[in-house]
C-alpha positions as CSV (number, residue, x, y, z in Angstrom):
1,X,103.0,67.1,-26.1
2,X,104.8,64.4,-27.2
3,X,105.7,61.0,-25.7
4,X,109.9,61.9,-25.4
5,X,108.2,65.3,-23.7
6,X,106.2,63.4,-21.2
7,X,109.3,60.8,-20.4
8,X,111.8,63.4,-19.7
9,X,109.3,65.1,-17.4
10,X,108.7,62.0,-15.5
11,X,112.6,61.8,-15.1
12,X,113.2,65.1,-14.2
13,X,109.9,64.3,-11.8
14,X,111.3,61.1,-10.5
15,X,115.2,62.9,-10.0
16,X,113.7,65.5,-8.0
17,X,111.4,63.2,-6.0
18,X,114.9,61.5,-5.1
19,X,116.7,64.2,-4.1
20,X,114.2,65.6,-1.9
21,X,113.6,62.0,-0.4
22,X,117.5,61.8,0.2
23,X,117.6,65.8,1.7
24,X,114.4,64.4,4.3
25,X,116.6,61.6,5.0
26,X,119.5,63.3,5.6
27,X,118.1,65.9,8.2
28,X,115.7,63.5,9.5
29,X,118.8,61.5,10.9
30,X,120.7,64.7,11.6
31,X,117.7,65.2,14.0
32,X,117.6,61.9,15.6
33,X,121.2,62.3,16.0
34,X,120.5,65.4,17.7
35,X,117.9,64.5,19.8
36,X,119.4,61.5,21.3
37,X,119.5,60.6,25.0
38,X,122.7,60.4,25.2
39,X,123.4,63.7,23.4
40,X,120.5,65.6,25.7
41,X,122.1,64.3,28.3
42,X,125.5,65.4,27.5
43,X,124.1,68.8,27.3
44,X,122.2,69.2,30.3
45,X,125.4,67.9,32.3
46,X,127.5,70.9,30.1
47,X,125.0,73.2,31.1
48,X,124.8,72.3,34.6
49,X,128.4,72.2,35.0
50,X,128.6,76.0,33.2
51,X,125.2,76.9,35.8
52,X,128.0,75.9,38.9
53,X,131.1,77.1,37.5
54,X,129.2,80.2,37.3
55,X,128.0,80.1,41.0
56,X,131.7,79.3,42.2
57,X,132.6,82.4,40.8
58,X,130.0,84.7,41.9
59,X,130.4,83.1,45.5
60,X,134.0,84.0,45.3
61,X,133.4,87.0,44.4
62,X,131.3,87.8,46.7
63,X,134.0,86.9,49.5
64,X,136.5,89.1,48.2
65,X,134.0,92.0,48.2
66,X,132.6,91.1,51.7
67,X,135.1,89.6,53.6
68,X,134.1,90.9,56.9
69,X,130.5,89.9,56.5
70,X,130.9,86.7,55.5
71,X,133.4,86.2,58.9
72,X,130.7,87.8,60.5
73,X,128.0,85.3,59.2
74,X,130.6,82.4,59.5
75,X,130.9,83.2,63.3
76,X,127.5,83.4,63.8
77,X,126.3,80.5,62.2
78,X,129.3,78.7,64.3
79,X,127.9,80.1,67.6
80,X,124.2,79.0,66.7
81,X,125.6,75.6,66.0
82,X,128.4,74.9,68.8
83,X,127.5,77.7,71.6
84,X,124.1,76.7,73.9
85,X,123.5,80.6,74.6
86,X,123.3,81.2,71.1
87,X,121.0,78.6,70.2
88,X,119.0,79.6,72.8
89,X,118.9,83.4,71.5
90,X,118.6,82.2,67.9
91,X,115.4,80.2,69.5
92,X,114.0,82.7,70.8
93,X,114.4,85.3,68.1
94,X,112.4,83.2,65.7
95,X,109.9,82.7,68.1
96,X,109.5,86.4,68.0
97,X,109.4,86.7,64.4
98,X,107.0,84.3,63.9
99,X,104.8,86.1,66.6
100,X,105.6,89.6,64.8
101,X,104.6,87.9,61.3
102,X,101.7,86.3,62.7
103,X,100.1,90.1,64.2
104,X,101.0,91.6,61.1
105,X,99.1,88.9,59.2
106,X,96.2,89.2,61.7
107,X,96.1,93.3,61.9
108,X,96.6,93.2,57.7
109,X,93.4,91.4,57.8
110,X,91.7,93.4,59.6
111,X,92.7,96.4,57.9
112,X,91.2,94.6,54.6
């Protein structure tokens, strides 16, 4: 091999070496550009704005489907809140439930 053989090698080496080096450089930054905070943080707001825009619409949904049950539920949860008779039956209904859950815990473990 002779010496002009060995020189253009090395260039062709060396012009290779430099395009790879710029190609790292070039996605390295794309990267860092990508991984930002402010660029994370813009897409964690888009996605939890898409996440509630997409609640809101199920919701509504859901209303139009159900109207009566979700008056019925309104009402309710109005007479819990604003009507003393209802608090008190709410009050004692959970009471009750928690009584009922606490027997079936007690007889499951007994059955076990």
């Amino acid at each position: 091999m002779s010496a002009v053989d060995k020189d253009q090698r090395v260039v062709k080496a060396r012009e290779r070496a430099t395009v790879a080096r710029l190609r790292f450089n070039s996605s390295l930054q794309s990267t860092q550009r990508r991984l930002s905070f402010g660029r994370l943080k813009e897409d964690a707001q888009v996605a939890v704005g898409d996440r509630v825009e997409q609640a809101k619409q199920d919701v509504r949904q859901t209303i139009r489907r159900h109207p009566f049950m979700i008056a019925t539920g309104v009402a309710g949860l109005l007479a819990i809140l604003f009507w003393k008779p209802g608090r008190i039956i709410a009050l004692y209904g959970m009471r009750g439930a928690q009584l009922l859950w606490l027997n079936r815990r007690l007889w499951r473990q007994i059955d076990e």
